[in-house]
N, C-alpha and C positions, 0 to 999 in steps of 0.2 A: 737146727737142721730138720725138726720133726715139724715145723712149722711150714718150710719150703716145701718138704714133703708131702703137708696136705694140700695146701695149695696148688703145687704139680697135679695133684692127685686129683683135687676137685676141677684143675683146667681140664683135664684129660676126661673127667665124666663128661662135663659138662658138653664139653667137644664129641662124645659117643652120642649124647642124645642127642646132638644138633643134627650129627649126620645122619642116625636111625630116621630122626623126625624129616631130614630133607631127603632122603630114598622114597620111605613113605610117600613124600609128598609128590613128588615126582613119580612114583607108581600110580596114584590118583590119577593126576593130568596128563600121563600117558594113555590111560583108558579111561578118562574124558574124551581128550583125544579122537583115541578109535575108534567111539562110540557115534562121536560129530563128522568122523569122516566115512563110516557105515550111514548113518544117516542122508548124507550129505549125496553119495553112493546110489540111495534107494529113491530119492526125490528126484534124481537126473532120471534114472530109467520111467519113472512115471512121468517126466516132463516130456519125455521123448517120447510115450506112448500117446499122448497127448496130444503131440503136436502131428502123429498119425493119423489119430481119429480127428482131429481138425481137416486136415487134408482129405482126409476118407468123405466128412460131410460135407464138403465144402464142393467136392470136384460137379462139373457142371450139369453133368447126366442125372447125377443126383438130385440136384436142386428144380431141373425139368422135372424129375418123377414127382415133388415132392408139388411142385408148383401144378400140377395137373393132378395130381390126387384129393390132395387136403385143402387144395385150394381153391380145387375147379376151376381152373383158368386155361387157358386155350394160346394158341399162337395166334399172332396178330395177322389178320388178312384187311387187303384195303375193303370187301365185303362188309366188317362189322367195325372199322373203322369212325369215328365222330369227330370230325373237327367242330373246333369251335371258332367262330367268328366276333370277332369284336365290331360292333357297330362304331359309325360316327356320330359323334356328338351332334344333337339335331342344330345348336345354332352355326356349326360349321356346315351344315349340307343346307341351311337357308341363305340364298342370296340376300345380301346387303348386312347380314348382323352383325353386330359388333362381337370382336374376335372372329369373325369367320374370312374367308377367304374372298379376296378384293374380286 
């Protein structure tokens, strides 16, 4: 009987420390947890401050001021205008050459 009785006795320890150790453990990864979803929390709000100041530099008035300040460039008039011309190929504009036009 004193035998059953330690063995009851050692199932029963054994069984308090599993569960102190699994509260414990579970008190951890609760605030793991927390910790990951405050984190998680503070990354969104600067994701979204972010995609503000994108939109803030991005909008078009902006990129004119920046395009006429830093970059000294100007709006296009036919005034300062350059096309470029592609010439022909001098054996196509000679009569009779070969490849050129019959």
């Amino acid at each position: 009987m004193i035998r059953l009785n330690l063995v009851l006795l050692a199932a029963v320890l054994v069984s308090a420390f599993y569960l102190v150790h699994t509260q414990y453990e579970s008190r951890r990864l609760y605030t793991a947890l927390d910790r990951a979803q405050a984190k998680s929390r503070q990354l969104n709000v600067e994701y979204e401050q972010l995609v503000v100041q994108r939109r803030a530099q991005a909008t078009p008035a902006r990129v004119q001021q920046l395009a006429t300040r830093q970059l000294q460039m100007r709006p296009v008039t036919p005034g300062i205008t350059q096309y470029v011309v592609v010439p022909e190929p001098l054996e196509a504009a000679r009569p009779g050459a070969q490849g050129g036009r019959p």
